[in-house]
N, C-alpha and C positions, 0 to 999 in steps of 0.2 A: 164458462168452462173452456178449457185449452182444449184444442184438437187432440194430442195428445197428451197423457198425463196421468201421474201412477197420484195414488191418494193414500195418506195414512189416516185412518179414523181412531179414535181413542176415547175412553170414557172422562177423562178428565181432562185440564186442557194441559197442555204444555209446557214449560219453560221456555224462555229466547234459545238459552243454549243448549237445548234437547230438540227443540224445532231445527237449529243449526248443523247438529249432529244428524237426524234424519237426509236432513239434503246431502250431504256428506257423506253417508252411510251409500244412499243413492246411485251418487257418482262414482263413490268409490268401487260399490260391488258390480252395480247393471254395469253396462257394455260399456267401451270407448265411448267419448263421444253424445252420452243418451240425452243425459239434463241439457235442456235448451239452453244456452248460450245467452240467456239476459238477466240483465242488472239495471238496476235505478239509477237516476244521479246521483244519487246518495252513495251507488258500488251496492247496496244491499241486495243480495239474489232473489229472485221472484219465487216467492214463494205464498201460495194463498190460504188466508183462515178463512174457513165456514163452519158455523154450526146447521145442523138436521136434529130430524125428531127421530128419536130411540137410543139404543144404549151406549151407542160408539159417536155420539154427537160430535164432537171436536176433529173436523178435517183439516188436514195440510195437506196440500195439491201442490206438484211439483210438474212444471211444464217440461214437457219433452221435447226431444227433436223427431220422435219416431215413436210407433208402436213399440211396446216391449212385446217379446215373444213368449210362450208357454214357457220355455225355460228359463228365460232369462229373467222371470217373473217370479217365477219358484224358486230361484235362487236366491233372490233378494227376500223375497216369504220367509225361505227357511233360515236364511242366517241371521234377519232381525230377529226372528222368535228363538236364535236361538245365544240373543246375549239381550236384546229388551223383555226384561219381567213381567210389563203388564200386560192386558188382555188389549188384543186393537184387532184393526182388520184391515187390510190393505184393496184397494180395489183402483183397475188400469181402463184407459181409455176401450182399449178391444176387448172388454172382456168384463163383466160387471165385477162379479168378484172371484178373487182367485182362493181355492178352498185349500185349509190347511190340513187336510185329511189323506191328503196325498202319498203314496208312496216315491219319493225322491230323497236318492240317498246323496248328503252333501258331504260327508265326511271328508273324503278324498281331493274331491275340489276346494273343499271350504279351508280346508289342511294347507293344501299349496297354496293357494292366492294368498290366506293368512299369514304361513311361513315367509313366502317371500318377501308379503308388508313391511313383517317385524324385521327382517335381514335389513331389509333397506333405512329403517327408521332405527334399528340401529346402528348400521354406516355414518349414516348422515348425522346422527348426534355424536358417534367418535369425533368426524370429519369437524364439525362446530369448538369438538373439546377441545382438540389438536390444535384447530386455525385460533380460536382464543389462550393458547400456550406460546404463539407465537411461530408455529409449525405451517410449511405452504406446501403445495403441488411441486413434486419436480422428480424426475427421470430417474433418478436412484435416491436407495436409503441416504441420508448424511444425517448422524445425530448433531455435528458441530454445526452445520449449515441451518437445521431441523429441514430437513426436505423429507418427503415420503410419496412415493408414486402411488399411493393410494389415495391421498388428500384430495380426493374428488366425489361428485355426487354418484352414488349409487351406481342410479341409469346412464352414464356417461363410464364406468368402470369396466375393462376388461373381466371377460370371466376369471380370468385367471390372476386375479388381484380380488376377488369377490371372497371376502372371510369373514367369517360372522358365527355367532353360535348358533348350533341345532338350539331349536324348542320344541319342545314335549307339549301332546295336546293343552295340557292343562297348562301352561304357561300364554299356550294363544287365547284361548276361552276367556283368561284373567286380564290377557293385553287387550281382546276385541272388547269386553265390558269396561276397563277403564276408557276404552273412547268413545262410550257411548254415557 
């Protein structure tokens, strides 16, 4: 067992590509920086199968670089549970298990991290449409050139070139379950 290391347990096992989404889900939500920084020679991320005896048998262990914290644990709790369907249990190196009983309200954090995903992911697939239309990066609009000073990734974009659609809860609920 890694020194540190959040766990997801499940009653059935897995898929590759649902184990892959868990790591992901991971890195995406917990903190900068949490998932430990290794890979195989293969590139493959570390990630570990175990089974145990009782109802949640099927663990995937994901190595950390650090403790997760109370929060930052319930964060990741509550926004799996609240786009993965089935019953699991989640359990972190400092702390056996973290209880789903909680009162933690993610709405508002879970809203903006969300929001600001979908903004980005969909910049960056404009940005993909545009550069395969034959459209580049450049300092003012020219439709005869195709230049557009927004033809950049997201996190490299002034705020003030930042445009994107509002979404409505239910349109993030439907984007976080299709990436899971």
């Amino acid at each position: 067992m890694y020194q540190h290391h959040i766990i997801l347990c499940t009653q059935q096992a897995m898929p590759s590509d649902m184990i892959a989404k868990w790591y992901d889900f991971v890195k995406t939500y917990g903190p900068d920086d949490i998932v430990y920084p290794y890979t195989t020679i293969d590139g493959d991320v570390a990630i570990e199968y175990g089974i145990r005896d009782g109802d949640m048998q099927h663990c995937y262990i994901i190595p950390l670089a650090r403790d997760l914290t109370t929060d930052e644990t319930q964060f990741i709790v509550a926004t799996w549970e609240h786009v993965f369907v089935e019953d699991f249990d989640i359990e972190i190196s400092n702390q056996y298990e973290v209880s789903r009983n909680y009162e933690y309200d993610i709405n508002e954090e879970f809203e903006t991290r969300a929001r600001h995903d979908m903004k980005k992911w969909h910049h960056n697939r404009w940005v993909t449409e545009m550069s395969h239309g034959g459209w580049n990066w450049g300092t003012s609009f020219s439709e005869s050139k195709k230049t557009h000073p927004a033809l950049r990734d997201w996190d490299s974009l002034p705020e003030s070139h930042r445009r994107s659609p509002e979404f409505n809860q239910k349109e993030i609920t439907e984007w976080i379950r299709n990436l899971i």
